[in-house]
N, CA and C atoms of all chains as a GROMACS GRO file, in nm:
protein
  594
    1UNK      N    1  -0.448   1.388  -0.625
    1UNK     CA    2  -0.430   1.320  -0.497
    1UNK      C    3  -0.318   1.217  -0.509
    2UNK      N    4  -0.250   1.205  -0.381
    2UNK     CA    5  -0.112   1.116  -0.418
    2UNK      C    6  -0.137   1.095  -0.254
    3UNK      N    7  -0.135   0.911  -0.263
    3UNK     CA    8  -0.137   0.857  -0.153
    3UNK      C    9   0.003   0.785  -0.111
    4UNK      N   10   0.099   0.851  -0.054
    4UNK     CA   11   0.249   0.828   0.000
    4UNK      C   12   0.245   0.703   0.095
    5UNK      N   13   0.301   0.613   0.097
    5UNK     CA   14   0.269   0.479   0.174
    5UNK      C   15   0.451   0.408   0.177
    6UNK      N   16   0.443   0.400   0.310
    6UNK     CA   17   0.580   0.318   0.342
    6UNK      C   18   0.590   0.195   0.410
    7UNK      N   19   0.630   0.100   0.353
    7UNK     CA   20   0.624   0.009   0.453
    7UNK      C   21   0.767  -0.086   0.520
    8UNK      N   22   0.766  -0.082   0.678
    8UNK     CA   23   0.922  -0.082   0.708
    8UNK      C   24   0.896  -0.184   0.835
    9UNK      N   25   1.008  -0.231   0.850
    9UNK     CA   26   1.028  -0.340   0.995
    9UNK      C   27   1.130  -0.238   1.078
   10UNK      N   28   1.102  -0.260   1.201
   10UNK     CA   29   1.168  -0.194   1.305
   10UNK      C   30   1.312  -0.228   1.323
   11UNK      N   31   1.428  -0.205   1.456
   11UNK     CA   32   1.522  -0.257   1.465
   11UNK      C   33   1.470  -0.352   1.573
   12UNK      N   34   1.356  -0.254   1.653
   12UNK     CA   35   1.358  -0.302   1.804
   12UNK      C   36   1.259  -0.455   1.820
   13UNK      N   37   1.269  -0.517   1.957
   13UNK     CA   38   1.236  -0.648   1.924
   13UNK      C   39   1.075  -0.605   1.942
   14UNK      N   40   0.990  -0.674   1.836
   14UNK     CA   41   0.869  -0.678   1.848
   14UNK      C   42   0.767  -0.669   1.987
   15UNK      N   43   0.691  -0.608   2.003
   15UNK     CA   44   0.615  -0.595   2.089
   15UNK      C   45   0.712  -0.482   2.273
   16UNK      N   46   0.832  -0.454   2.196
   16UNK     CA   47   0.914  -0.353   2.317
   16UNK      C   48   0.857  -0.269   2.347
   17UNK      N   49   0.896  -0.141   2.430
   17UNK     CA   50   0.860  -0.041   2.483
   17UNK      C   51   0.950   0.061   2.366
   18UNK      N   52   1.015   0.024   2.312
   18UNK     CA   53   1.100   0.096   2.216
   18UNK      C   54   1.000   0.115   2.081
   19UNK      N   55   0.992  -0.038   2.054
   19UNK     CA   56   0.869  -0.037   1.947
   19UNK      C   57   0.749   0.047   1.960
   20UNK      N   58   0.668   0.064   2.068
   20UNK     CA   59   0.550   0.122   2.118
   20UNK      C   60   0.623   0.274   2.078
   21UNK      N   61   0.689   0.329   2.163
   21UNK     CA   62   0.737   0.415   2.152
   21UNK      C   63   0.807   0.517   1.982
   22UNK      N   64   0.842   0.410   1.912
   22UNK     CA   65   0.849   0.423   1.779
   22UNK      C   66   0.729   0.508   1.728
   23UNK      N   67   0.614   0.407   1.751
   23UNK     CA   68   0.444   0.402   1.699
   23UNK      C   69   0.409   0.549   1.751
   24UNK      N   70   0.455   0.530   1.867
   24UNK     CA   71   0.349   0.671   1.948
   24UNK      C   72   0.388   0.769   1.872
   25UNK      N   73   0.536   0.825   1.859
   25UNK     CA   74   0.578   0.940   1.842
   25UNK      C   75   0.565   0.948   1.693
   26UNK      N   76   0.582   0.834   1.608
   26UNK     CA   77   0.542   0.866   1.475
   26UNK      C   78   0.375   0.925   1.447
   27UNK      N   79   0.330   0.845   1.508
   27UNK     CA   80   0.183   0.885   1.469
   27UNK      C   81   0.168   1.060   1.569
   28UNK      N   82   0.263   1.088   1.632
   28UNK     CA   83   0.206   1.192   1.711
   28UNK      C   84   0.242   1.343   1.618
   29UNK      N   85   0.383   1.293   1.570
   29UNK     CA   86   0.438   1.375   1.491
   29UNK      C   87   0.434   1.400   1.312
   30UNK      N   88   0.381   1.280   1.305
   30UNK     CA   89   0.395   1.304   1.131
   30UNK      C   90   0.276   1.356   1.070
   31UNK      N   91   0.120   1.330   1.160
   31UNK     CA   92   0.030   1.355   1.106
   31UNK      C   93   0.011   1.506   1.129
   32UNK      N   94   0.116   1.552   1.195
   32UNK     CA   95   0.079   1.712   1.247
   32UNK      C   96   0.121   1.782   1.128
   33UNK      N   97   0.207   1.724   1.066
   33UNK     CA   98   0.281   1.794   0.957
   33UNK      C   99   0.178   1.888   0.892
   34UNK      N  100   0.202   1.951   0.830
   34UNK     CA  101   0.095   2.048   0.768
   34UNK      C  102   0.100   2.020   0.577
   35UNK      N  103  -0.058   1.950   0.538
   35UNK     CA  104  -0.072   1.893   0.420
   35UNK      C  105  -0.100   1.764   0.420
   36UNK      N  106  -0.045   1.700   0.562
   36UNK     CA  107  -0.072   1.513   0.584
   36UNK      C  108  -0.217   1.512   0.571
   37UNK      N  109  -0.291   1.404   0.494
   37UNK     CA  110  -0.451   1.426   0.507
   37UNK      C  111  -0.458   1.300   0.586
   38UNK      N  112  -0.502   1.183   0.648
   38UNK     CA  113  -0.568   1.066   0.633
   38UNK      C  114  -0.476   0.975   0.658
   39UNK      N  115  -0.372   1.033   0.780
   39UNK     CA  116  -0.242   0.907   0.830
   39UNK      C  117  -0.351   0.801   0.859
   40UNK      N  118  -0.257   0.695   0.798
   40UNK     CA  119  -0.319   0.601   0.895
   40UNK      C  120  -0.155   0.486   0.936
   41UNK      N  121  -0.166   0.458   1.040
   41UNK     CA  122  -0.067   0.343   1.035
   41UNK      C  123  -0.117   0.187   1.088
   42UNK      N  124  -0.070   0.082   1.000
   42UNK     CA  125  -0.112  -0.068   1.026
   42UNK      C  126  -0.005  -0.123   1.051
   43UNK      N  127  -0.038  -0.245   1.068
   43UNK     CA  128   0.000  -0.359   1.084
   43UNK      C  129   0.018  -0.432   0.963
   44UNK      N  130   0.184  -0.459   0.893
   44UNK     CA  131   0.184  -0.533   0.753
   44UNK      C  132   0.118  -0.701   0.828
   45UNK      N  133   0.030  -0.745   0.761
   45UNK     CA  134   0.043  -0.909   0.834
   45UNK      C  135  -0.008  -1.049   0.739
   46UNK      N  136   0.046  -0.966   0.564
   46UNK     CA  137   0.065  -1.056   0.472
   46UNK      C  138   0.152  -1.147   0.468
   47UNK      N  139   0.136  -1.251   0.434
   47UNK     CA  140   0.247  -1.368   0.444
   47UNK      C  141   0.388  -1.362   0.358
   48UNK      N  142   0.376  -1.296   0.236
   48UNK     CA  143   0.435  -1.262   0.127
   48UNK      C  144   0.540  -1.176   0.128
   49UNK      N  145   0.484  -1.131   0.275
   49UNK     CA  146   0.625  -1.002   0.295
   49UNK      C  147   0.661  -0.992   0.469
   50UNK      N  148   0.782  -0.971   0.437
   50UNK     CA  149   0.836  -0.979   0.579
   50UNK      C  150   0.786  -0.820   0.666
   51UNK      N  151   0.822  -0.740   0.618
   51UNK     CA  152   0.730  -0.571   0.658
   51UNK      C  153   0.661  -0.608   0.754
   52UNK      N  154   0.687  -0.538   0.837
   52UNK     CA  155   0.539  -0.570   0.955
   52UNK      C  156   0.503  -0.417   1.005
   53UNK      N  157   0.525  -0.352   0.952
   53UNK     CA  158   0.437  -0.213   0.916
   53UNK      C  159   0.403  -0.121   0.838
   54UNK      N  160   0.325  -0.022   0.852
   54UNK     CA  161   0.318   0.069   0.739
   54UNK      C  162   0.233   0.173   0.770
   55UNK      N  163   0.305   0.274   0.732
   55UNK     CA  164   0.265   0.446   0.772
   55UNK      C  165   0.153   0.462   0.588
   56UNK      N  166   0.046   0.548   0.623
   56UNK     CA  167   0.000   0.592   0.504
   56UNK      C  168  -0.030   0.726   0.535
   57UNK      N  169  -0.017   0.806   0.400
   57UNK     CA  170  -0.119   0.944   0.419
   57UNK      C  171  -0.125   1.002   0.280
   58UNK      N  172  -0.237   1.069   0.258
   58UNK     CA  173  -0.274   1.110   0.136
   58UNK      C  174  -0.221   1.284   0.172
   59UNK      N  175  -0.164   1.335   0.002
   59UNK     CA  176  -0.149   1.487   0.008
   59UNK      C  177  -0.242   1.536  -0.148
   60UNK      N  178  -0.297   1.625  -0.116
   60UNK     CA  179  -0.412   1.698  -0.240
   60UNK      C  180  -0.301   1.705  -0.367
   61UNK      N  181  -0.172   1.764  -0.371
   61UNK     CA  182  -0.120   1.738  -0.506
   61UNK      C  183   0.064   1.729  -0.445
   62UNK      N  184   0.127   1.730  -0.561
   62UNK     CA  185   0.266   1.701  -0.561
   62UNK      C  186   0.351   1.831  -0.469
   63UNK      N  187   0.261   1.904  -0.479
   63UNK     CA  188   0.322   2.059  -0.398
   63UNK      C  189   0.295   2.001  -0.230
   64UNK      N  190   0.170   2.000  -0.219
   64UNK     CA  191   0.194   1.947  -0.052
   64UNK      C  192   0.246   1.815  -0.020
   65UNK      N  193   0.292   1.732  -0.103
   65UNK     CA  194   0.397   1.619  -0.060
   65UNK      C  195   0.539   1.643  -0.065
   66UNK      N  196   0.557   1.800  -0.158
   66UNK     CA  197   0.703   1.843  -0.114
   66UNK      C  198   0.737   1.876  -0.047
   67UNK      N  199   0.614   1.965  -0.001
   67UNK     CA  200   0.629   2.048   0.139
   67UNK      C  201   0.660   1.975   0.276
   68UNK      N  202   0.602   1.868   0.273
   68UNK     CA  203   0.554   1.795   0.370
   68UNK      C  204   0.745   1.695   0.371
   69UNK      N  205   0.765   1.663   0.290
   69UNK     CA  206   0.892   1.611   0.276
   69UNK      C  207   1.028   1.736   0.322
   70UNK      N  208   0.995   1.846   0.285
   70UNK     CA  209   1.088   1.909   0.334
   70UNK      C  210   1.090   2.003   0.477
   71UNK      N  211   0.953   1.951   0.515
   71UNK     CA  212   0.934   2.052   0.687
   71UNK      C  213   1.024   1.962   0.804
   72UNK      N  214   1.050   2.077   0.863
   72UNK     CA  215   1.168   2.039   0.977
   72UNK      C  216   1.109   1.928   1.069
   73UNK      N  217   0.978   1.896   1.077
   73UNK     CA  218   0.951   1.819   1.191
   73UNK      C  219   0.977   1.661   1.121
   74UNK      N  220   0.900   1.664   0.963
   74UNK     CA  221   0.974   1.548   0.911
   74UNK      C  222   1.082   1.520   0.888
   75UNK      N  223   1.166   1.630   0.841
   75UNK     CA  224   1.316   1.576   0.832
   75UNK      C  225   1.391   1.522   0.975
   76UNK      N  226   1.339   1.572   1.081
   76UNK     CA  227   1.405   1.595   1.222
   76UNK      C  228   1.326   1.442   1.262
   77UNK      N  229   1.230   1.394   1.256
   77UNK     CA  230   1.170   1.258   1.270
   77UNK      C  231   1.289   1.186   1.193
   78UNK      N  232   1.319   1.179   1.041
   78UNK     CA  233   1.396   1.125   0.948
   78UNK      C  234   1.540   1.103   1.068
   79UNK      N  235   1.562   1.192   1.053
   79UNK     CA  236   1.697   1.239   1.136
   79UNK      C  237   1.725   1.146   1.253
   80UNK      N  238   1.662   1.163   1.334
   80UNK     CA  239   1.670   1.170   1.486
   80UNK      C  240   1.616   1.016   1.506
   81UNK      N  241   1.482   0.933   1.459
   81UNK     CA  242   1.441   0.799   1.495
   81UNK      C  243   1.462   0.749   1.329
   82UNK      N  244   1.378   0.752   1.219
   82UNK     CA  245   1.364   0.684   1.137
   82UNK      C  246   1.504   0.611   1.101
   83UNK      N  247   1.608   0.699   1.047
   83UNK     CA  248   1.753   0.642   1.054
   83UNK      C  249   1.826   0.548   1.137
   84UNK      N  250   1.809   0.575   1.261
   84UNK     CA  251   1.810   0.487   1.326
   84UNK      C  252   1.758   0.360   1.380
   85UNK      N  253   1.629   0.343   1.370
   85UNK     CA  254   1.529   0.259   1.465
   85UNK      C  255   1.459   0.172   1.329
   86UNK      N  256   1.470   0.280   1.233
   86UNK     CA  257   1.385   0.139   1.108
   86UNK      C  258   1.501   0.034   1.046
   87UNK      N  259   1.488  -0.098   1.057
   87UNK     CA  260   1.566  -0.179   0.986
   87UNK      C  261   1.598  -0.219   0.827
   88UNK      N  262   1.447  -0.174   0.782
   88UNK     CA  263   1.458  -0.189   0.695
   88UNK      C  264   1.285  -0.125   0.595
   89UNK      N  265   1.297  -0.082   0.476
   89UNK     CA  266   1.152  -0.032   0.467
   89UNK      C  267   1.116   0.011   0.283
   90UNK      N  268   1.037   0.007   0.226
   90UNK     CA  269   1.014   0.048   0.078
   90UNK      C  270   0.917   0.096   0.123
   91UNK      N  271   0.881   0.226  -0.011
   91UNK     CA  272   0.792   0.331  -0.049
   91UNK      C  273   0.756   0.302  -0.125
   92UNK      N  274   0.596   0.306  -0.136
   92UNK     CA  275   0.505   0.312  -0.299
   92UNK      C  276   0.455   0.442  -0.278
   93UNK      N  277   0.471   0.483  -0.388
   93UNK     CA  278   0.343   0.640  -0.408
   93UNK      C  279   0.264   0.566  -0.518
   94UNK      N  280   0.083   0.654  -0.465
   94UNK     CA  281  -0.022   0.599  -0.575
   94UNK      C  282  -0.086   0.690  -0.589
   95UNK      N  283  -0.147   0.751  -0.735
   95UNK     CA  284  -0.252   0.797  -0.767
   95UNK      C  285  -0.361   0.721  -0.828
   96UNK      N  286  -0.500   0.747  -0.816
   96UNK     CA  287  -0.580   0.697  -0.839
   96UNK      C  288  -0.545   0.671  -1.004
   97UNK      N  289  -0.552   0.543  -1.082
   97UNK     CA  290  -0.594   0.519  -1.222
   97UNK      C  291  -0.667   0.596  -1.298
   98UNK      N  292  -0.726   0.629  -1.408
   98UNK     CA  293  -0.814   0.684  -1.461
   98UNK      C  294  -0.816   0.648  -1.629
   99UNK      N  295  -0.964   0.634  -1.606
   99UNK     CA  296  -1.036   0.542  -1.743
   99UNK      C  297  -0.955   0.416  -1.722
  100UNK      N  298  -1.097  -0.561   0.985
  100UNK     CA  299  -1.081  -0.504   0.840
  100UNK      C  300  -0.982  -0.538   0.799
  101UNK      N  301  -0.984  -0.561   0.695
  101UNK     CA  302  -0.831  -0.592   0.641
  101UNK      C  303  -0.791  -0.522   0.501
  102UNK      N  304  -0.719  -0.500   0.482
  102UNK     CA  305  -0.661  -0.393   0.315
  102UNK      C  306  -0.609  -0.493   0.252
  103UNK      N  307  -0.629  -0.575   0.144
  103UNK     CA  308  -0.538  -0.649   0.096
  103UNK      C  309  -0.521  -0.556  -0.047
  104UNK      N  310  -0.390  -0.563  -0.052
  104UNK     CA  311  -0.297  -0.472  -0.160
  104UNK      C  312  -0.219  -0.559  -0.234
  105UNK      N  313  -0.214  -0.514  -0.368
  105UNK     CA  314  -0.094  -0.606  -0.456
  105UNK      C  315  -0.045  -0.503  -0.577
  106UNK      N  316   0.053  -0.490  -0.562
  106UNK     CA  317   0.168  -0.400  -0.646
  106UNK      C  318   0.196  -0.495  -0.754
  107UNK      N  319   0.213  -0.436  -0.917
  107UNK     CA  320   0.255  -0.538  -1.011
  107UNK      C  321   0.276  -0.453  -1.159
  108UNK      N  322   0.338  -0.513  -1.203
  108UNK     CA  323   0.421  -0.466  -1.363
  108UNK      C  324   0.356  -0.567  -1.467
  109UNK      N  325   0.275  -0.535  -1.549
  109UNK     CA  326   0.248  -0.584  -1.611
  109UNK      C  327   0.330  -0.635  -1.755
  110UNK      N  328   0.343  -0.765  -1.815
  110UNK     CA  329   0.424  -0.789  -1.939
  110UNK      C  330   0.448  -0.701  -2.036
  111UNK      N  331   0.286  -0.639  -2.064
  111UNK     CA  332   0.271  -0.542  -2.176
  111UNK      C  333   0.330  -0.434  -2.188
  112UNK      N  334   0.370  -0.406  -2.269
  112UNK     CA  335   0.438  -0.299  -2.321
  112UNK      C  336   0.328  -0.166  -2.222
  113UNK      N  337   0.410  -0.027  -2.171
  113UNK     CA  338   0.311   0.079  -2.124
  113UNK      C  339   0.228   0.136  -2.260
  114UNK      N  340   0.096   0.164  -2.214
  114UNK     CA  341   0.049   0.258  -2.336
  114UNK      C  342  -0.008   0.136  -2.394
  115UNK      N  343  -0.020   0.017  -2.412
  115UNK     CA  344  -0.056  -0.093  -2.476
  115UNK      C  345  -0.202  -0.129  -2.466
  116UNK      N  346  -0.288  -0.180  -2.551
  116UNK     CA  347  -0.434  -0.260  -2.577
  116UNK      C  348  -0.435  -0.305  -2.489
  117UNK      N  349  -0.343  -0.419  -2.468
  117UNK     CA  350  -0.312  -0.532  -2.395
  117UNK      C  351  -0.317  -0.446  -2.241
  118UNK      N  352  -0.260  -0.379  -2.228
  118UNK     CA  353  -0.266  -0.314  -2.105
  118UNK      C  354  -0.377  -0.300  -2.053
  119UNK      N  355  -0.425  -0.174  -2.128
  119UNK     CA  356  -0.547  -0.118  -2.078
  119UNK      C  357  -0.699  -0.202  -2.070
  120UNK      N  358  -0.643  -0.352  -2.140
  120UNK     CA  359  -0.762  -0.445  -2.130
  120UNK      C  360  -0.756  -0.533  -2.057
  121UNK      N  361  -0.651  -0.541  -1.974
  121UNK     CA  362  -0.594  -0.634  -1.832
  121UNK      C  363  -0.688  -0.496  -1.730
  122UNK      N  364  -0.648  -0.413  -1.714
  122UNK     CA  365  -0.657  -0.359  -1.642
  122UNK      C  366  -0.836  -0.296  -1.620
  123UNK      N  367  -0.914  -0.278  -1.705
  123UNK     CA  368  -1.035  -0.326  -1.764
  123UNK      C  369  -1.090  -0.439  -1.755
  124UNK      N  370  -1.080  -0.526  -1.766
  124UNK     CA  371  -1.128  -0.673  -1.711
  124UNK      C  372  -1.065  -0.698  -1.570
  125UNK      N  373  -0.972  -0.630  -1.512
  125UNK     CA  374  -1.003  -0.638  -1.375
  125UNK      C  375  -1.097  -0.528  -1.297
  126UNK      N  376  -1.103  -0.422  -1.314
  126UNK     CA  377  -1.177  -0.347  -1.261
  126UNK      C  378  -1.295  -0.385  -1.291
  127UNK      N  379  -1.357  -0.459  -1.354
  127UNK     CA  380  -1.489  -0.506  -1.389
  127UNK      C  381  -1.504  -0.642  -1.292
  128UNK      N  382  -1.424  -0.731  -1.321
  128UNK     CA  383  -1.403  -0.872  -1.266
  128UNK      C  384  -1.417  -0.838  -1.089
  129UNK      N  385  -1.304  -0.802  -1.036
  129UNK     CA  386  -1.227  -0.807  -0.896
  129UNK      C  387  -1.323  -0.768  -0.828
  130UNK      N  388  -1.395  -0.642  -0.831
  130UNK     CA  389  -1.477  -0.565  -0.782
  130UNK      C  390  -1.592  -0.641  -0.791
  131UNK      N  391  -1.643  -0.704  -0.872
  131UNK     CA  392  -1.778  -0.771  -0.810
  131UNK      C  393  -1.754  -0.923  -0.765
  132UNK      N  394  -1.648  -0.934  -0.744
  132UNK     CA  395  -1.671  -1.069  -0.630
  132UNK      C  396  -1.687  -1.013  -0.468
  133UNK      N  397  -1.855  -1.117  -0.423
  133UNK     CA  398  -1.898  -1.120  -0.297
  133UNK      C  399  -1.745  -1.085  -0.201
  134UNK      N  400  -1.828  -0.955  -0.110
  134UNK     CA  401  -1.676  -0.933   0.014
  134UNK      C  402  -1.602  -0.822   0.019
  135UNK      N  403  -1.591  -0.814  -0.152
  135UNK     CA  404  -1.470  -0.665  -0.195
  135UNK      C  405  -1.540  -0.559  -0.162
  136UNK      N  406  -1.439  -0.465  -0.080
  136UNK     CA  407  -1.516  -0.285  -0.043
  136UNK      C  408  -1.385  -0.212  -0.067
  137UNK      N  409  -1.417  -0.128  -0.145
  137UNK     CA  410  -1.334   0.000  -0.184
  137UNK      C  411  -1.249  -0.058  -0.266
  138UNK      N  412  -1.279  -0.107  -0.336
  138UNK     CA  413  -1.182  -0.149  -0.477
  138UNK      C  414  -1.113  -0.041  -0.563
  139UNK      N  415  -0.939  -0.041  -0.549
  139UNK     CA  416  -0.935   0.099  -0.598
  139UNK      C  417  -0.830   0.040  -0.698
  140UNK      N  418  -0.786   0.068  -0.804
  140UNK     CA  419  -0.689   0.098  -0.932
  140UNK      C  420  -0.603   0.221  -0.927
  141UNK      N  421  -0.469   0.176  -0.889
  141UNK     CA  422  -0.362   0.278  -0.882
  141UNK      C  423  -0.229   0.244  -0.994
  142UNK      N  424  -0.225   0.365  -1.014
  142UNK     CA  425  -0.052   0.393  -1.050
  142UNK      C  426   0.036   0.423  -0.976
  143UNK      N  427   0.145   0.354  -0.964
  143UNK     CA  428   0.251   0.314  -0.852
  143UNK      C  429   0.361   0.482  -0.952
  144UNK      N  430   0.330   0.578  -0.857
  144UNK     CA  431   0.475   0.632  -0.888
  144UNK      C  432   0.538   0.697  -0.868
  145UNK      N  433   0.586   0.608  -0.741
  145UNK     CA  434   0.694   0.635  -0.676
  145UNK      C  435   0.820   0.600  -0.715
  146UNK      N  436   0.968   0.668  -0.710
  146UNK     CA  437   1.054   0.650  -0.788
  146UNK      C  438   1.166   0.549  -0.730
  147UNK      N  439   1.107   0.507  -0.551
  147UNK     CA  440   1.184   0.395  -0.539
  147UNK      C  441   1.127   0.269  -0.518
  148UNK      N  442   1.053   0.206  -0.656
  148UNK     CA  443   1.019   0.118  -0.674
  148UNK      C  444   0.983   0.084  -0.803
  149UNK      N  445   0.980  -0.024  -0.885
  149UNK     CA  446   1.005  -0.017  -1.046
  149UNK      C  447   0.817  -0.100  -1.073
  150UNK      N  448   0.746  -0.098  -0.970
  150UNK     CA  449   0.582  -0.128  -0.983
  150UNK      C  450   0.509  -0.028  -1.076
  151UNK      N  451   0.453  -0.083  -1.146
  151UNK     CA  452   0.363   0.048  -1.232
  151UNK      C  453   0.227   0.030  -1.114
  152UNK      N  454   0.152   0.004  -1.113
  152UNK     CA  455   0.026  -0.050  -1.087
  152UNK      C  456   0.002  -0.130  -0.891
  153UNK      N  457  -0.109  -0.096  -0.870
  153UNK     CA  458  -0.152  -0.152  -0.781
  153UNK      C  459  -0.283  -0.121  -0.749
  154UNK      N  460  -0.343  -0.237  -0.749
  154UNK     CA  461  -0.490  -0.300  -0.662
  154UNK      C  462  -0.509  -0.300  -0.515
  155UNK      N  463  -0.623  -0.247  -0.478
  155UNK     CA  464  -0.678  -0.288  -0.311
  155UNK      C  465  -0.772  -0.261  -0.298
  156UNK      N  466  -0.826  -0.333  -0.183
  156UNK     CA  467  -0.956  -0.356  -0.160
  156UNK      C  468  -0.960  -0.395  -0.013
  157UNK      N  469  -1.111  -0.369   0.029
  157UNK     CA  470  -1.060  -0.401   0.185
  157UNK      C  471  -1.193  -0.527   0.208
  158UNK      N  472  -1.192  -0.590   0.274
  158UNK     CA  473  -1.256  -0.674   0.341
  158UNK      C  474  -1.294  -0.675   0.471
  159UNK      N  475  -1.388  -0.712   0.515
  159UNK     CA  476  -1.445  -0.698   0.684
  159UNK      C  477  -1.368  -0.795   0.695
  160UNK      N  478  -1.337  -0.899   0.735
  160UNK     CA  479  -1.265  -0.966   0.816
  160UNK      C  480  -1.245  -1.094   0.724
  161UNK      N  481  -1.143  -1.135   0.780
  161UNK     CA  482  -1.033  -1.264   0.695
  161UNK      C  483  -1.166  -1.406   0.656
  162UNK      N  484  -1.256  -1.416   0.689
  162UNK     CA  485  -1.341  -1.488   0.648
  162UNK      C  486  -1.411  -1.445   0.481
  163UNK      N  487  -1.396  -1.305   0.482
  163UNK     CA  488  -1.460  -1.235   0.351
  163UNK      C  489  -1.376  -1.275   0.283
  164UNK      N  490  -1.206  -1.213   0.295
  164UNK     CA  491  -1.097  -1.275   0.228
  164UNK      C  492  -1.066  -1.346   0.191
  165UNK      N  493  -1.100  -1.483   0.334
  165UNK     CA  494  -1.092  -1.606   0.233
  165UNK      C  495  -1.202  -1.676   0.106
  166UNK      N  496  -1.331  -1.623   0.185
  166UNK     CA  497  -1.431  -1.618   0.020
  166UNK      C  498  -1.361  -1.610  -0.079
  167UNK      N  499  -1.328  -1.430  -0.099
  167UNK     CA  500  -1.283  -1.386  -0.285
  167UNK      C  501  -1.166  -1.461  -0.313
  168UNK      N  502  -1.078  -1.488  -0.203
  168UNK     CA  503  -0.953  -1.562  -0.281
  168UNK      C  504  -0.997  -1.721  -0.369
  169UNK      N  505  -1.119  -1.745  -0.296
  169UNK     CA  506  -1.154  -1.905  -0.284
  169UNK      C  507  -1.238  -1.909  -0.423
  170UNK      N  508  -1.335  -1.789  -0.475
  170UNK     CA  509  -1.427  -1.746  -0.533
  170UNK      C  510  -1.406  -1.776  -0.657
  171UNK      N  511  -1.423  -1.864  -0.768
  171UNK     CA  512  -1.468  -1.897  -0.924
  171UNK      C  513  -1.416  -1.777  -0.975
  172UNK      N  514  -1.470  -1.652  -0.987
  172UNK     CA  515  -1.440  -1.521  -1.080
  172UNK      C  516  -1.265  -1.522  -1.049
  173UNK      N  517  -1.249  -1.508  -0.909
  173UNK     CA  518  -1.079  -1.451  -0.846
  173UNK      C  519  -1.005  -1.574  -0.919
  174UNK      N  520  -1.045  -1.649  -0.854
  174UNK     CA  521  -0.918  -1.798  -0.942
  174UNK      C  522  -0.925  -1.792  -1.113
  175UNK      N  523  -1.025  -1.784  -1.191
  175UNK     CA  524  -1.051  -1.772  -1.308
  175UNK      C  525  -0.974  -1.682  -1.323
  176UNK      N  526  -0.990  -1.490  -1.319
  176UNK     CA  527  -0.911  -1.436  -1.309
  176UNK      C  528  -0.789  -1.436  -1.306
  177UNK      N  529  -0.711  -1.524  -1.206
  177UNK     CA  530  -0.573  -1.558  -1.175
  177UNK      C  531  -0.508  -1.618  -1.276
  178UNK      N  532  -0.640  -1.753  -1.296
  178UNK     CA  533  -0.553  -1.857  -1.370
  178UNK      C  534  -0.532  -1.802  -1.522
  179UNK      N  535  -0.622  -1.728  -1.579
  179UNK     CA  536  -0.648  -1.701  -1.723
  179UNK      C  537  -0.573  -1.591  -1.786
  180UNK      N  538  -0.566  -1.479  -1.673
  180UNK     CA  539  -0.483  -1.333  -1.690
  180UNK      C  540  -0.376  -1.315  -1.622
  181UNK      N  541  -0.385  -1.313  -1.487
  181UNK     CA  542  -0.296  -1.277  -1.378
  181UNK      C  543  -0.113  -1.362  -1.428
  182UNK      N  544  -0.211  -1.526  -1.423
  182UNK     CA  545  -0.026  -1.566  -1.466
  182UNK      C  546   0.016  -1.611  -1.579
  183UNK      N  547  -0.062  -1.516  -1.637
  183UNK     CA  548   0.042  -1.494  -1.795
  183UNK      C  549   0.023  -1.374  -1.824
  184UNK      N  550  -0.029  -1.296  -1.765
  184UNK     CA  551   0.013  -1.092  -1.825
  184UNK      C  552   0.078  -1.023  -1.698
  185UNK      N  553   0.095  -1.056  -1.577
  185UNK     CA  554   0.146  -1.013  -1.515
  185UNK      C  555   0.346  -1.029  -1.493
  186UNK      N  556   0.423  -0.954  -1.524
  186UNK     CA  557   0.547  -0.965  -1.504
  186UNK      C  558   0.646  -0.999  -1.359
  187UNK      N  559   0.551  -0.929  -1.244
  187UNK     CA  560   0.669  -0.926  -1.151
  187UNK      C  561   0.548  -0.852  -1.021
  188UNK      N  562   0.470  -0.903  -0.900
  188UNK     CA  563   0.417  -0.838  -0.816
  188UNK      C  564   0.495  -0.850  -0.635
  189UNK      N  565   0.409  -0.784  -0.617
  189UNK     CA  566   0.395  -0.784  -0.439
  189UNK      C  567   0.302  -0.727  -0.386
  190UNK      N  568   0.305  -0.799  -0.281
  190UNK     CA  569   0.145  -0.842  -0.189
  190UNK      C  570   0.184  -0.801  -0.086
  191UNK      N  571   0.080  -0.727   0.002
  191UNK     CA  572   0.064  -0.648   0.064
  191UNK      C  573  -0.055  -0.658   0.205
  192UNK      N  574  -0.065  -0.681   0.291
  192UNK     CA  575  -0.201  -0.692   0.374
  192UNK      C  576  -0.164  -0.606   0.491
  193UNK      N  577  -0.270  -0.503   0.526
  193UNK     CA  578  -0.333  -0.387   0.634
  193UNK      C  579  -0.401  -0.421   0.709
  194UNK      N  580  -0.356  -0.385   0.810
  194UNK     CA  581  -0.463  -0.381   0.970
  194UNK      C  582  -0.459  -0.248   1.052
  195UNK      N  583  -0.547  -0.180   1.052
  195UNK     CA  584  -0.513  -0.077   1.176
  195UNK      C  585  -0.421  -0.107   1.264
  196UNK      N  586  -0.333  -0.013   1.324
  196UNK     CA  587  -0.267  -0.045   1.451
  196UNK      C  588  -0.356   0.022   1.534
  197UNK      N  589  -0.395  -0.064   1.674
  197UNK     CA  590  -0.449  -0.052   1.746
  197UNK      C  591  -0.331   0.033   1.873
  198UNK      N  592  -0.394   0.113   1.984
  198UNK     CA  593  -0.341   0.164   2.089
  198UNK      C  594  -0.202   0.286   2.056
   0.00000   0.00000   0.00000
């Protein structure tokens, strides 16, 4: 299991119709992907970091997070809004510890 | 609910005693202070970010939070291990996005 987690600030001004719009279509489109388990998206609202969001989703192994990285609806999301509309953003990938 | 998350590189060498006994006395420690739910132990590895490790746990609401942060075990913890085996972190806090 590999839990893919990004966390990014927008361009648009907080609380816009652009912003909303960001939210909607990400969550409408990314979780469709085929292999996404368990999107979830929050609200960053730690003091420590400027981020004020973050997409999550778990994939069963490294094969469906490639897949999922190389299907047209994610790259075409990448493409078309993420490039544009995110200001700024870091990725952690996690697998569970063991022993 | 809240996710509080913290990403971090520990001093020790990888593969190290020292390691695996930081990381062992927290999974023992963290997890039973009053509040903590879903206490999980990850390996960070993702390749755009130089974090080995990350902790989270979620809390019902910022009152629980402020308990464990406030809590004898967590500060002990902090003061005794955290800032002298830890190298380099980041902190992290989750909220559902609502609508």
């Amino acid at each position: 299991m590999i839990l893919h987690t990004v966390c990014f600030t927008l361009a648009h001004e907080p609380g816009s119709g652009e912003e909303q719009a960001f939210l909607d279509d990400a969550r409408r489109i990314l979780p469709a992907v085929p292999g996404v388990e368990e999107f979830t998206a929050s609200r960053q609202v730690g003091e420590q970091s400027d981020f004020r969001f973050q997409f999550a989703m778990r994939f069963a192994d490294r094969d469906a997070y490639a897949a999922y990285d190389a299907h047209p609806d994610h790259q075409g999301f990448v493409a078309r809004r993420w490039k544009t509309e995110v200001a700024a953003f870091q990725e952690f990938d996690f697998v569970p510890l063991e022993g």
